[in-house]
Phi, psi and omega in degrees: 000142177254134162227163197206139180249154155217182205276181192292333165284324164321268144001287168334305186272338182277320179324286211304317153318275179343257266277299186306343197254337184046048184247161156238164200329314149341287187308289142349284182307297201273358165248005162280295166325283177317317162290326164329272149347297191291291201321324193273309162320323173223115183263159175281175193288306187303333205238351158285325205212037195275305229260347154276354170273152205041030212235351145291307149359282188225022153076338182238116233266019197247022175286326168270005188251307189286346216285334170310272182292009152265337186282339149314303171339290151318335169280299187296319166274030192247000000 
């Protein structure tokens, strides 16, 4: 068994959720943990290997985010 305090806005926000979920806090609490849990034991593909995508190539690493203003970039400077 676990006891744990939290603050009064935590609480709260755990009240209203169980509820709307038609769980009880308990019930909330031990399937948050459990999905933590699951998320940190098996990370997604994107979360084993986000500090490596795009960033060999071209030294840079904003290339799917940016790629519209740098191939303007690249246009314009032509």
């Amino acid at each position: 068994m676990i006891t744990l305090r939290l603050d009064s806005e935590l609480e709260q926000n755990i009240n209203k959720i169980a509820h709307k979920m038609g769980v009880t806090k308990s019930e909330l609490i031990r399937k948050s943990i459990t999905a933590f849990i699951e998320k940190i034991e098996h990370p997604s593909p994107w979360e084993l290997g986000h500090d490596l995508f795009g960033k060999f190539a071209s030294g840079k690493d904003n290339l799917s985010q940016d790629r519209k203003s740098i191939i303007k970039e690249k246009i314009r400077a032509k």
